[in-house]
N, C-alpha and C positions, 0 to 999 in steps of 0.2 A: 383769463384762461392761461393754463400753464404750457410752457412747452416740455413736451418728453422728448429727452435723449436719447437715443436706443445705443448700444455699445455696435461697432462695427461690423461685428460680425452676422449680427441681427437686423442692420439696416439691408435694405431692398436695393439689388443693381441695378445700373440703368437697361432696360432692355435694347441688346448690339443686333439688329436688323442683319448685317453684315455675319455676325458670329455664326447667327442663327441658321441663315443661308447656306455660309461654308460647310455647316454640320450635315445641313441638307441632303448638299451634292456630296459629301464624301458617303455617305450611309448607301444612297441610291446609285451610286459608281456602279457596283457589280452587278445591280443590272442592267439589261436590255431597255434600250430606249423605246417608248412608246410607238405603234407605228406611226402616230401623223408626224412625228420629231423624225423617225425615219425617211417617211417619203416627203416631207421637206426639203431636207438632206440631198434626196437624189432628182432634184427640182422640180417635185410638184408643188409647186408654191402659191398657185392664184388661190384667191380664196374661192372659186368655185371644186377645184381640186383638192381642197380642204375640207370642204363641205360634202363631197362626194363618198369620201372616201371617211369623215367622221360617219356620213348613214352608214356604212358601209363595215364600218368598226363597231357600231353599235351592236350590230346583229350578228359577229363573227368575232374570232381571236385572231391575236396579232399576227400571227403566224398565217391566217388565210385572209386579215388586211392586206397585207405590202402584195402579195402576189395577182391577186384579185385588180386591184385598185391599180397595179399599173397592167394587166392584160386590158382594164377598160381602157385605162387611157391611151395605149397605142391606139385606139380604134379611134375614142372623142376626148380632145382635152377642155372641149369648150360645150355649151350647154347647144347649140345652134348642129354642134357636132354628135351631140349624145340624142337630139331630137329625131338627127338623118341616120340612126342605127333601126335595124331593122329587130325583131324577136330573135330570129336566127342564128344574127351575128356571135 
């Protein structure tokens, strides 16, 4: 079987993981970070706090995620504390 040489310009780059990435983050720069990268951010970090507030994003835009999600969690940051909330609250 023969080998074909392709001239350089026509040959295939390697693909830079790294490249790809940086293009990523400069494209998505101007905008708004997602709200769970948000309430991350302002340390809601356990993964029950993550999970609360992803149901929670599901159903709402970001804009009534971050507020929502920490008016709940002054009240329970823990599932033990979201058990002891009443309908009311």
């Amino acid at each position: 079987m023969a080998t074909v040489l392709l001239p350089p310009s026509l040959m295939k780059k390697p693909f830079n993981l790294s490249i790809v990435l940086t293009r990523i983050e400069k494209a998505v720069k101007p905008y708004p970070k997602a709200a769970m990268f948000e309430l991350y951010e302002r340390g809601y970090t356990t993964l029950f706090e993550q999970l609360i507030s992803c149901i929670i994003s599901i159903r709402t835009l970001d804009e009534t995620t971050i507020p929502l999600s920490e008016k709940l969690f002054k009240m329970a940051r823990t599932p033990k504390e979201l058990l002891n909330l009443s309908p009311k609250n």
